[in-house]
C-alpha positions in Angstrom: 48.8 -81.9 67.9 50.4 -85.1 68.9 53.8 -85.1 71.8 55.9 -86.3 68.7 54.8 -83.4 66.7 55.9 -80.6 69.0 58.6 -82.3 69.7 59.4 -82.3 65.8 58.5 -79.0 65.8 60.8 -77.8 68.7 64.4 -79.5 67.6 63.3 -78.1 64.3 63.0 -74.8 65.7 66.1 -75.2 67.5 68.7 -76.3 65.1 67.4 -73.3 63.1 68.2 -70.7 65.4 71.5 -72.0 66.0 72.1 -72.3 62.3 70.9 -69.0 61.0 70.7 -66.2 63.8 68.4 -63.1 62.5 69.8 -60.8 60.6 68.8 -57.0 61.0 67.0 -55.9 57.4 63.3 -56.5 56.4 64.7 -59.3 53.7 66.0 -61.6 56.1 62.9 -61.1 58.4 60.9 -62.0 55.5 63.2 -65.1 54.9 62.8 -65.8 58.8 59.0 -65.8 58.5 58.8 -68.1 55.6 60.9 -71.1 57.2 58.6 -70.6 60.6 55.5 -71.0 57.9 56.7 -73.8 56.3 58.1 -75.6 59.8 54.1 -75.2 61.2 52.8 -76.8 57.9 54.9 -80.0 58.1 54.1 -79.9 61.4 50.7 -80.2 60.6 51.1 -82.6 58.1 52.9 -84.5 60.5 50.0 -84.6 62.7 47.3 -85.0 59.9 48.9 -88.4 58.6 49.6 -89.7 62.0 46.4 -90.0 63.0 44.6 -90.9 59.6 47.8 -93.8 58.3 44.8 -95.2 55.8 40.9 -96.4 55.8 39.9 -99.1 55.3 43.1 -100.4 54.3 44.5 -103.9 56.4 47.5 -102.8 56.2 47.3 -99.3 57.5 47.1 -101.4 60.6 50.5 -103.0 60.6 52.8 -100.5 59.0 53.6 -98.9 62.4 55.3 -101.9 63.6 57.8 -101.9 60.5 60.4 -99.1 62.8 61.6 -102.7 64.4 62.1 -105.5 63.3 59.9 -107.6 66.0 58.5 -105.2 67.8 54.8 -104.7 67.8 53.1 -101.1 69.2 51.1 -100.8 72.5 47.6 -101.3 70.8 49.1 -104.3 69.1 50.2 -106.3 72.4 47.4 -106.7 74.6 47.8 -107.2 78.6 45.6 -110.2 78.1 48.3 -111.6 76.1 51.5 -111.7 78.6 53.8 -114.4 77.8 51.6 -114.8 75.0 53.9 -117.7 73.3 53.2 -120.4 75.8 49.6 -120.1 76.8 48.3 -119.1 73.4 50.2 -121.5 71.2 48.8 -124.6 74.4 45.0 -123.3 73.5 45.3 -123.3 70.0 46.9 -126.5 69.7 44.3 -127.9 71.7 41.5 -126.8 69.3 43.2 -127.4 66.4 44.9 -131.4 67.2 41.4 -132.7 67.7 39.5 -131.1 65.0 42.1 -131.5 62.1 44.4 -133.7 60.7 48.1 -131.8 60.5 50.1 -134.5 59.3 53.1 -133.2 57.9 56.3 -134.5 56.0 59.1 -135.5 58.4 62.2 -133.0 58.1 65.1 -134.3 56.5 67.6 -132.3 58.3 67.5 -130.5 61.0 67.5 -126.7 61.7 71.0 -127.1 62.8 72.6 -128.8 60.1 70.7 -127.4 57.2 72.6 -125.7 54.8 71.6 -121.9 53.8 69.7 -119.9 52.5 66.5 -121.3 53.6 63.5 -121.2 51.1 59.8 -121.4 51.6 57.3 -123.2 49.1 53.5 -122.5 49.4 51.4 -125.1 48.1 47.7 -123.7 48.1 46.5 -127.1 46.7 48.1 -128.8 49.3 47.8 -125.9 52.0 51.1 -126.8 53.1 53.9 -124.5 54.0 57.1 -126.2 53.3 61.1 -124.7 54.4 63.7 -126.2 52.6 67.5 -125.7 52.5 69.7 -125.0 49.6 69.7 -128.7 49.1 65.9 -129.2 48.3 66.0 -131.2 51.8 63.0 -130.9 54.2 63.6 -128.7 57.2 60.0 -127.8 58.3 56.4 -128.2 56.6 53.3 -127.1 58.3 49.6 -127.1 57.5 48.2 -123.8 56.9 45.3 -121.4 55.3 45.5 -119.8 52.6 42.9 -117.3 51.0 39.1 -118.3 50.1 37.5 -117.7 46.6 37.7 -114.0 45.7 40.6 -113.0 48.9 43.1 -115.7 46.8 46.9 -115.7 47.9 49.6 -114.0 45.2 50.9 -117.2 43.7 54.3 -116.2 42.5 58.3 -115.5 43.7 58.6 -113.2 46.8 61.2 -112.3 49.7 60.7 -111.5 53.3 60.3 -108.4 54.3 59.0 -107.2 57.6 58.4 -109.0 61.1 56.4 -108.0 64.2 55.0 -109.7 67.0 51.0 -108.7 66.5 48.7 -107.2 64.4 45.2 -105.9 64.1 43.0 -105.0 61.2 40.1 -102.6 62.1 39.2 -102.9 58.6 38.1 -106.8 58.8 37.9 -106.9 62.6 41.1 -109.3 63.2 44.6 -109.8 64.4 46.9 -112.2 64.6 50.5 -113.2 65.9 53.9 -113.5 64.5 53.2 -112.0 61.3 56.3 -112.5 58.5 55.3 -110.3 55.1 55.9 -111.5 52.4 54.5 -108.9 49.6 52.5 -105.8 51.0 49.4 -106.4 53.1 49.9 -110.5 52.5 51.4 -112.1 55.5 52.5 -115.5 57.3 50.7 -115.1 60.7 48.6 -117.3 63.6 45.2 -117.9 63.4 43.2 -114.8 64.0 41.9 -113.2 67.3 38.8 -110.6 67.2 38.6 -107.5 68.4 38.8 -108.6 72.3 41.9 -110.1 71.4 40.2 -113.7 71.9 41.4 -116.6 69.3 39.0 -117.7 67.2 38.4 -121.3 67.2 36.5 -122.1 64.7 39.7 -120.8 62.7 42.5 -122.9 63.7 39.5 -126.2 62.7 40.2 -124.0 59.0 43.9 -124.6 58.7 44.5 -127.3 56.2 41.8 -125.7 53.6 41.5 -122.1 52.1 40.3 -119.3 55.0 41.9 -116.3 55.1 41.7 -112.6 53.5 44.8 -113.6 51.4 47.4 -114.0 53.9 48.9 -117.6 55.1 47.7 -118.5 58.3 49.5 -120.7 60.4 48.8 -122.4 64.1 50.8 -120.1 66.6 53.9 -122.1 66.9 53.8 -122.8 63.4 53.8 -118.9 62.9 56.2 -118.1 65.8 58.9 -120.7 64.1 58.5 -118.6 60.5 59.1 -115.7 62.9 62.4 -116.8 64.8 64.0 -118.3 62.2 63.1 -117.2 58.7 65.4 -114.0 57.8 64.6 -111.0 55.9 65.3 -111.6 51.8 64.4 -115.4 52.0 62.9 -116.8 48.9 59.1 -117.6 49.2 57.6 -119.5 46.1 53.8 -119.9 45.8 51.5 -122.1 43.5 
């Protein structure tokens, strides 16, 4: 039994002695009994789904981070990647400027002076990500990845929904950073890292053609800007 089970199970305990002291008469005891029965078993149920939250499912992997907005859980952050912004977005640049070509529309406004809501358009022919304002003007586009013959990305009208910093997926051996969902396990996020929390080359010389599981990867400060500035409920079209 996990720390935040007993815990669970103590307040639980608690409140209910101060809420409904014993009563002499073999009733009550019997009435006693069966809240201490039932306590224990979501206890245990507690404990059961906390360590099994789903096989072989990629999501399992990134639900824990949805308590805060942003935040990512100890196993998701690793101590390799302190100040992880800086460093990993320099190395993946690096890889991916020389291998591919990530020419982009020029914005038409700026963040600053674009007028709200913000929308996103996915273009999987293009593999382009495109931010727009309520104007149809050009705030942002970036080249990204979407998902390979038979792991296809949803094509259709979604809003944002959670944020978190990191991820990892036992189930296809990945992670990534700065991951923005967009419809259950399908994600914006960086290119992915492997199990040792190393990026994977050979993925950032993918962006700019189809590559992922179904989510829509993104170089890390292409990923990181989706994080900072796209809010929760914005529009995201994809065709």
């Amino acid at each position: 039994m996990t720390s935040e089970v007993k815990e669970v199970l103590l307040r639980m305990s608690y409140y209910y002695r101060i809420l409904h002291p014993i009563k002499r008469g073999h009733n009550n005891r019997k009435k006693h009994i069966g809240v201490v029965i039932a306590i224990l078993l979501i206890a245990a149920g507690v404990s059961v789904l906390a360590e099994n939250p789903g096989k072989n499912h990629m999501f399992a992997a990134i639900s824990p981070k949805f308590a805060s907005p942003g935040a990512s859980s100890a196993k998701s952050t690793p101590s390799a990647a302190k100040n992880e912004s800086a460093p990993l977005a320099a190395r993946q640049s690096s890889v991916a400027s020389s291998k591919i070509d990530m020419a982009t529309a020029p914005a038409q406004v700026s963040l600053e002076k674009a007028d709200l809501p913000l929308r996103i358009y996915v273009s999987i022919n293009q593999q382009r990500v495109t931010v727009y304002d309520s104007n149809g003007l050009i705030v942002k586009q970036f080249v990204c990845s979407t998902g390979t013959e038979g792991s296809e990305t949803p094509v259709g009208t979604f809003r944002i929904l959670m944020k978190g910093k990191s991820f990892y997926s036992k189930s296809v051996g990945e992670g990534g950073y700065y991951w923005t969902q967009f419809k259950g396990d399908y994600l914006f996020h960086s290119i992915p890292f492997d199990q040792n929390y190393k990026l994977k080359p050979e993925e950032a010389a993918k962006l700019g053609t189809p590559a992922s599981h179904g989510c829509v990867r993104l170089s890390i400060k292409d990923a990181k800007w989706i994080y900072d500035h796209i809010s929760r409920g914005t529009v995201v079209t994809i065709k």
